[in-house]
MIVEXRO-485010 format. One line per 5 residues: number of its first residue (from 1); their letters; for each residue x, z, y of N, C-alpha, C. Coordinates in steps of 0.2 Angstrom, whole numbers. Layout:
BEGIN
NUM	A	X:Z:Y:X:Z:Y:X:Z:Y | ...
END
This chain:
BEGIN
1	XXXXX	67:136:-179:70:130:-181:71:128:-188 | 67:131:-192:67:131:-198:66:124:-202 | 62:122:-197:60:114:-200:62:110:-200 | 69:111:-191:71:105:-193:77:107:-197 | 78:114:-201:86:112:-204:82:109:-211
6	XXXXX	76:109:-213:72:106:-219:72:100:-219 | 70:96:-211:72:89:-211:77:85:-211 | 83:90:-206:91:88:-210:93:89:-217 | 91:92:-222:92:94:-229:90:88:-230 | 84:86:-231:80:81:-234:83:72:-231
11	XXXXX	84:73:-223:88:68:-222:95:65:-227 | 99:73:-226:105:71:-229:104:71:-238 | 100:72:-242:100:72:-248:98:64:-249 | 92:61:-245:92:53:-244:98:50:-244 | 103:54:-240:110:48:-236:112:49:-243
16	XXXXX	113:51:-246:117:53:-253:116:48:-259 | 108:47:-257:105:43:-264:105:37:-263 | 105:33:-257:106:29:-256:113:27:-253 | 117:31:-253:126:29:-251:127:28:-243 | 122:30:-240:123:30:-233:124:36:-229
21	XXXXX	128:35:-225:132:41:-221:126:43:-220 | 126:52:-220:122:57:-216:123:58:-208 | 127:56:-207:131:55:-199:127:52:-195 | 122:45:-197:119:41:-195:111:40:-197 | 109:48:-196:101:46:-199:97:46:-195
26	XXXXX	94:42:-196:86:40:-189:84:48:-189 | 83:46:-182:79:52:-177:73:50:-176 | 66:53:-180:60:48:-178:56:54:-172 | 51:50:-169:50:53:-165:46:61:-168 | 46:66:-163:41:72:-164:48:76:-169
31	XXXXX	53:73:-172:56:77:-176:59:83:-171 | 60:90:-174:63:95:-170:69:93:-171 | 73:94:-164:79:93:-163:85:101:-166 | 88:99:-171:92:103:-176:97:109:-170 | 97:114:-175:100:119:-171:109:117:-170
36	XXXXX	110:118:-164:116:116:-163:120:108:-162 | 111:104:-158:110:99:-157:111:97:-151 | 111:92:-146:109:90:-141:106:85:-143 | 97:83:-140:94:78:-141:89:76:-137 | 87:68:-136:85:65:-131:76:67:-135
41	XXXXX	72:68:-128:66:65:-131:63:56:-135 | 59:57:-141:59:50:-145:52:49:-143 | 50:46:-140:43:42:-143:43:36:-146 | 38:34:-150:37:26:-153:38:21:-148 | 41:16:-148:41:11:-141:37:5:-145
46	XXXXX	33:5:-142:26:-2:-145:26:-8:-142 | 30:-9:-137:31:-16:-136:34:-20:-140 | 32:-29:-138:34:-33:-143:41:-34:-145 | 47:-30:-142:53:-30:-140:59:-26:-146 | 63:-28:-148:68:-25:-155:72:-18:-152
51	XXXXX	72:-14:-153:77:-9:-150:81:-5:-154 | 86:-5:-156:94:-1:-160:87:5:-162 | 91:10:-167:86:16:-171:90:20:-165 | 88:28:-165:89:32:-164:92:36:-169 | 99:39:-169:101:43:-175:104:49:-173
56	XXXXX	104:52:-176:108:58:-177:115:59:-178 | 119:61:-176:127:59:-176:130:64:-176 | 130:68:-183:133:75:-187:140:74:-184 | 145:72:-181:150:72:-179:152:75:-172 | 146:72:-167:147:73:-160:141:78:-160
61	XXXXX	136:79:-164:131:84:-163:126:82:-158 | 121:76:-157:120:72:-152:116:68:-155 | 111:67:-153:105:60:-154:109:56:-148 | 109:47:-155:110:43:-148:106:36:-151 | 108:30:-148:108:23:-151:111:20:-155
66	XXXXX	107:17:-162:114:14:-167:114:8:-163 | 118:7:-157:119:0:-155:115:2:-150 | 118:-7:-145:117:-7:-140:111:-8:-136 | 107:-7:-135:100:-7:-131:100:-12:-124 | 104:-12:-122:106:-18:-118:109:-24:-117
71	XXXXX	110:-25:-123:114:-33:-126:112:-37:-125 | 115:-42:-122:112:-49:-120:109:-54:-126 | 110:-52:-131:106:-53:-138:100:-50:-137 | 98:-44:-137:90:-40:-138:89:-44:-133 | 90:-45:-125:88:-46:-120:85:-52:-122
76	XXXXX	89:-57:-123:85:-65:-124:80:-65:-130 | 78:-63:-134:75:-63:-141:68:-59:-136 | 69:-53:-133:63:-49:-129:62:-55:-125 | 65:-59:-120:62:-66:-116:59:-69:-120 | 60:-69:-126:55:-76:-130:49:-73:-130
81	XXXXX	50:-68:-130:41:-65:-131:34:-66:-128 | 38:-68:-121:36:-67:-118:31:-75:-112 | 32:-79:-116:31:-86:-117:32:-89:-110 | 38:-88:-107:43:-92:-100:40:-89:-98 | 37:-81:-95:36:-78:-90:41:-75:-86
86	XXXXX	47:-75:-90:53:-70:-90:59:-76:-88 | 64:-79:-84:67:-82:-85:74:-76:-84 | 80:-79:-85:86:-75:-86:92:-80:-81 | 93:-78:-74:98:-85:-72:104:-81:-69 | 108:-83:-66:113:-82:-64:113:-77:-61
91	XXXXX	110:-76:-56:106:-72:-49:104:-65:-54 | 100:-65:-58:97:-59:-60:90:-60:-65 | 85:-57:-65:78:-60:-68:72:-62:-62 | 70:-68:-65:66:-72:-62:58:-69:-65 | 56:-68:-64:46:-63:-67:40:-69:-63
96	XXXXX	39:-71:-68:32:-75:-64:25:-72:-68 | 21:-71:-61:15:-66:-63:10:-73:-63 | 2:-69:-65:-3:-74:-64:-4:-75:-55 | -5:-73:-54:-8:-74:-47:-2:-80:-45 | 0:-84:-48:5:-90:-47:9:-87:-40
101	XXXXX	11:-79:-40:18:-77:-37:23:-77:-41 | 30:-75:-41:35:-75:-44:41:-69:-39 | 44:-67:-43:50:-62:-39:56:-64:-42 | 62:-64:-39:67:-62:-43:70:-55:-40 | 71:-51:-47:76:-47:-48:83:-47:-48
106	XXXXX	88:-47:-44:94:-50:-41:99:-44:-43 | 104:-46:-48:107:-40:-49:114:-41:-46 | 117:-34:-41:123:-35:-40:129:-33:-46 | 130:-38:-44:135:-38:-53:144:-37:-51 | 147:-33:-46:152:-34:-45:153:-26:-46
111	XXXXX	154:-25:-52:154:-17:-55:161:-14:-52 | 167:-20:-56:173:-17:-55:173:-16:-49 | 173:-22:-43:175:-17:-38:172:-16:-32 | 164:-14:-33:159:-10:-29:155:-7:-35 | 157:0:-40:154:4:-44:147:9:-40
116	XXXXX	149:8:-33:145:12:-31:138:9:-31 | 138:4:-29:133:-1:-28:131:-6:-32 | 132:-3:-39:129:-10:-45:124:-8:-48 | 121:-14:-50:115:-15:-51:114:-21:-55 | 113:-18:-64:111:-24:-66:103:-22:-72
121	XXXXX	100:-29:-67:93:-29:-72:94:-31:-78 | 90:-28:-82:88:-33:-90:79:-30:-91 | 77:-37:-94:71:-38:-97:72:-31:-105 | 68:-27:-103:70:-21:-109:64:-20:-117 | 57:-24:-113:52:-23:-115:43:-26:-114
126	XXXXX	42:-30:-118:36:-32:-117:29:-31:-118 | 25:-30:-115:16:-27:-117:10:-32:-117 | 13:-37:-120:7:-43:-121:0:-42:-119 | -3:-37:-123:-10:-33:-121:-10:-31:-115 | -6:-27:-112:-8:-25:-105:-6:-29:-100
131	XXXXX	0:-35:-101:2:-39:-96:9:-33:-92 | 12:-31:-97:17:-27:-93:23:-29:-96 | 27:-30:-91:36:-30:-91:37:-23:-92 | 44:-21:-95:49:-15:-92:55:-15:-93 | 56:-16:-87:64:-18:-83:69:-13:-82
136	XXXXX	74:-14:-85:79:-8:-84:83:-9:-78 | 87:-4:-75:91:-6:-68:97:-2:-71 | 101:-5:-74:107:1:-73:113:-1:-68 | 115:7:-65:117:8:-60:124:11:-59 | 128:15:-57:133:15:-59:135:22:-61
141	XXXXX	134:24:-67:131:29:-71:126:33:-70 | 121:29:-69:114:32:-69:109:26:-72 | 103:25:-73:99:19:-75:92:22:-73 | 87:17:-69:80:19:-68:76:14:-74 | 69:14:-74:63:10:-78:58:8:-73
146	XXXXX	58:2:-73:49:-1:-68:49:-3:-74 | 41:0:-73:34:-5:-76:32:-10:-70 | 31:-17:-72:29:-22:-67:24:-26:-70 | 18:-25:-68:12:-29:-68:13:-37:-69 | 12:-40:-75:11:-48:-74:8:-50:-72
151	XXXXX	1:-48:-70:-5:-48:-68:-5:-52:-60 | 0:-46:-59:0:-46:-50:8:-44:-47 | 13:-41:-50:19:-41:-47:18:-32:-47 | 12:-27:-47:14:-23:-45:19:-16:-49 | 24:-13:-47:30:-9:-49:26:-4:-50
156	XXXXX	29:3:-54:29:8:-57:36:10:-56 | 41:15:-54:46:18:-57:43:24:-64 | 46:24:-68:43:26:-74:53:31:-76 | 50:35:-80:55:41:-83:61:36:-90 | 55:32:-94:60:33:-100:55:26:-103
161	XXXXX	56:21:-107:53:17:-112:48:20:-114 | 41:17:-117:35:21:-115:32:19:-122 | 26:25:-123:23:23:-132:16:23:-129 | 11:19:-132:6:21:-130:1:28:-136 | -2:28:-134:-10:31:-137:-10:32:-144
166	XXXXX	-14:34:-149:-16:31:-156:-20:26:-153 | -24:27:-149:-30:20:-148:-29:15:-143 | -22:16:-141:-19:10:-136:-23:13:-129 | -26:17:-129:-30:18:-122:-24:17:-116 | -17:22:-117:-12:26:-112:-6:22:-114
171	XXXXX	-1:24:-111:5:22:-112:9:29:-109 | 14:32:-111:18:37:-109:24:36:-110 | 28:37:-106:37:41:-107:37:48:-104 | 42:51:-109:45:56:-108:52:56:-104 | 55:60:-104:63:60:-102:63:67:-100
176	XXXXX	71:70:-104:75:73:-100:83:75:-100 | 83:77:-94:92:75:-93:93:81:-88 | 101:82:-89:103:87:-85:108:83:-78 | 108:77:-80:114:72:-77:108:69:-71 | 112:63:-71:109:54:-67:104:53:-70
181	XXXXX	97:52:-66:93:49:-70:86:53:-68 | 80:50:-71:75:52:-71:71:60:-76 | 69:64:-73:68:69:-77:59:72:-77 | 56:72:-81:48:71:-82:46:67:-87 | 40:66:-86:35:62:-89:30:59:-85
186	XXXXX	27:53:-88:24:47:-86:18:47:-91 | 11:47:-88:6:43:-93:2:40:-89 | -1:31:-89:-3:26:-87:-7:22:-92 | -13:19:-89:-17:16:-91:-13:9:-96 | -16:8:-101:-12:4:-105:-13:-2:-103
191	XXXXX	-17:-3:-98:-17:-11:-94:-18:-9:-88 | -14:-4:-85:-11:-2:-78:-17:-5:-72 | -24:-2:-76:-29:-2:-70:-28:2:-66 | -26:-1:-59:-26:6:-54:-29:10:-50 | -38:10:-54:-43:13:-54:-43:20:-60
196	XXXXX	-41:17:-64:-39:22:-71:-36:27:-66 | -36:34:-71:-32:40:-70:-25:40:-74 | -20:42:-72:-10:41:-72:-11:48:-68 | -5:49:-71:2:55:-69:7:53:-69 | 13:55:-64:18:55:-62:21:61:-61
201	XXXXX	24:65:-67:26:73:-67:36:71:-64 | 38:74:-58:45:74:-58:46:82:-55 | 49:86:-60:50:94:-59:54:96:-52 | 53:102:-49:56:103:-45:61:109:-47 | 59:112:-52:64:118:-54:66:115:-59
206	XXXXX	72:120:-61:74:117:-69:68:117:-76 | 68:109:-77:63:109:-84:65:104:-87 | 66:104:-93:68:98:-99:64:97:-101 | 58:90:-104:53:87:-105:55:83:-111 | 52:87:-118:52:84:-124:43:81:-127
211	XXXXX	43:75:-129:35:74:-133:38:74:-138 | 31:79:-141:30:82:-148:23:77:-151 | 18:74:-149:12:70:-154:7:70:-149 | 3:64:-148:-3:63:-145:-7:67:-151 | -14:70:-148:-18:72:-151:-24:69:-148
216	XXXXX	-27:64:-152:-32:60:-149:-30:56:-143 | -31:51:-140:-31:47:-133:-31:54:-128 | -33:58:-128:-34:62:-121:-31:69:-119 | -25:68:-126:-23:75:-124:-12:74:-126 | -9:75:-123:-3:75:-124:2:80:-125
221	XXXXX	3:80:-131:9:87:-132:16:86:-132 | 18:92:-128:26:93:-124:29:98:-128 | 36:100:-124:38:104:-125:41:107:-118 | 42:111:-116:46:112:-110:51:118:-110 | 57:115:-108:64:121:-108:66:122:-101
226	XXXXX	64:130:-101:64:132:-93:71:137:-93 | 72:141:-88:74:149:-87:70:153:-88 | 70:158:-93:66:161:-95:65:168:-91 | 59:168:-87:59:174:-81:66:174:-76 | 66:170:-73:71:166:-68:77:170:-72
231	XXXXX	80:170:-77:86:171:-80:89:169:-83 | 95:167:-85:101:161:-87:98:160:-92 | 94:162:-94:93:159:-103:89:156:-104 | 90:149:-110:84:146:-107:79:147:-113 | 74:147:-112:66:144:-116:64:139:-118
236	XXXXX	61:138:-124:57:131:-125:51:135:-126 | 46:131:-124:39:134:-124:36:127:-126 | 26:130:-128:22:122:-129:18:119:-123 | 18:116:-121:15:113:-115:9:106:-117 | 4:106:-114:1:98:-114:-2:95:-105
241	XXXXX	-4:89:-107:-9:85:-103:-13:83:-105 | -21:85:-103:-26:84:-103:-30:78:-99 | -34:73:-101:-39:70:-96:-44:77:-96 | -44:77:-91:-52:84:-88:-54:80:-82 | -62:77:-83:-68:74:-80:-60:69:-74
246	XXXXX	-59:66:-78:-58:59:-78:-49:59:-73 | -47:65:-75:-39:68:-71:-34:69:-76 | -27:67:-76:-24:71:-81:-22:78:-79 | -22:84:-82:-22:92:-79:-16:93:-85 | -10:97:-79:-7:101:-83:-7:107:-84
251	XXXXX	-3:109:-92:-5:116:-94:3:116:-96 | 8:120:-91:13:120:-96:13:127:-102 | 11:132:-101:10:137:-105:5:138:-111 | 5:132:-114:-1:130:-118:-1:133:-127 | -6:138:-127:-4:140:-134:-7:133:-138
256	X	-3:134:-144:-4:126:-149:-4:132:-157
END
């Protein structure tokens, strides 16, 4: 952990120069997460869409959002993007795809008094290039991800907000969590041909799922936190996923 107390030093001597708290410094993707941290996995989000930083919170000891990611602000500025494919109505989100179908996503919005059963969509994310929405569902302390094809209407449940490739070939999320919510990773064709080769990794034992950096279009590195030889302690090890003859193959034990 030596590099990341070097990043936090370097972080906080910038807050210093410039007058800005070191309580709130961006957490960029691939940084190691500081000792005596709790921290989400970052990837780059390359959609056409604005999203709060991610920062460090010397206070609570915790990566979180400087702001809200699902403000009815970001959310309409992300619909312009989108050039009236996306409408926003009372009911919930209208998506019109090419094949001149159209769906509405209907949120049950009566949180106060059915929490069990709420459900509210927002437009989270745009992919021009590929013709892909990402729709968030949050729930009543939990939240999922669809990818949804403009193309055609078709769905993806997905881990976490997705980055693509150096060469735009893939798109990945990460995620992990010990709560509500999805826990894995995601890699998909960057225009969700569904002929291409995708992965859909969701663990059955205990595994926290950290991305560390693409290496080329066909190789992706992880990190993974087990029990280490089935004992309360846990491990971080180096992990990846390879394309091999046209598959993605995982290797969690991966020396790097």
């Amino acid at each position: 952990m030596r590099s990341a107390r070097i990043v936090c030093t370097l972080l906080a001597a910038l807050g210093l120069l410039l007058g800005v708290s070191t309580a709130f410094a961006e957490f960029l993707p691939g940084t190691p997460c500081p000792d005596g941290y709790t921290c989400f996995s970052v990837i780059p989000r390359d959609g056409m869409c604005q999203h709060p930083d991610v920062v460090l919170d010397e206070e609570m000891k915790v990566t979180r959002f400087d702001g809200d990611q699902f403000s009815q602000e970001r959310e309409r500025a992300c619909i312009m993007q989108t050039a009236g494919a996306v409408v926003r109505s009372g009911a919930g989100l209208h998506l019109k795809f090419d094949n001149a179908k159209s769906r509405l996503i209907k949120d049950k919005a009566d949180c106060e008094r059915n929490p069990d059963t709420c459900e509210l969509y927002s437009l989270y994310d745009y992919f021009p290039k590929g013709r892909l929405f990402l729709v968030h569902d949050q729930g009543y302390e939990s939240g999922a991800w669809f990818l949804i094809s403009q193309r055609d209407g078709r769905r993806q449940r997905i881990v976490a907000p997705l980055g693509y490739s150096p060469n735009k070939r893939w798109l990945a999320a990460v995620n992990a969590t010990d709560g509500p919510g999805d826990n894995g990773f995601d890699i998909v064709p960057a225009d969700f041909n569904p002929n291409e080769a995708a992965i859909h990794y969701r663990p059955t034992a205990y595994e926290l799922w950290e991305f560390v950096r693409w290496d080329g279009d066909n190789r992706l590195l992880l990190n993974v936190t087990v029990h280490d030889d089935s004992s309360p302690a846990l491990a971080t090890r180096p992990a990846e996923v390879s394309l091999v003859n046209g598959k993605w193959v995982l290797n969690k034990w991966s020396p790097r």
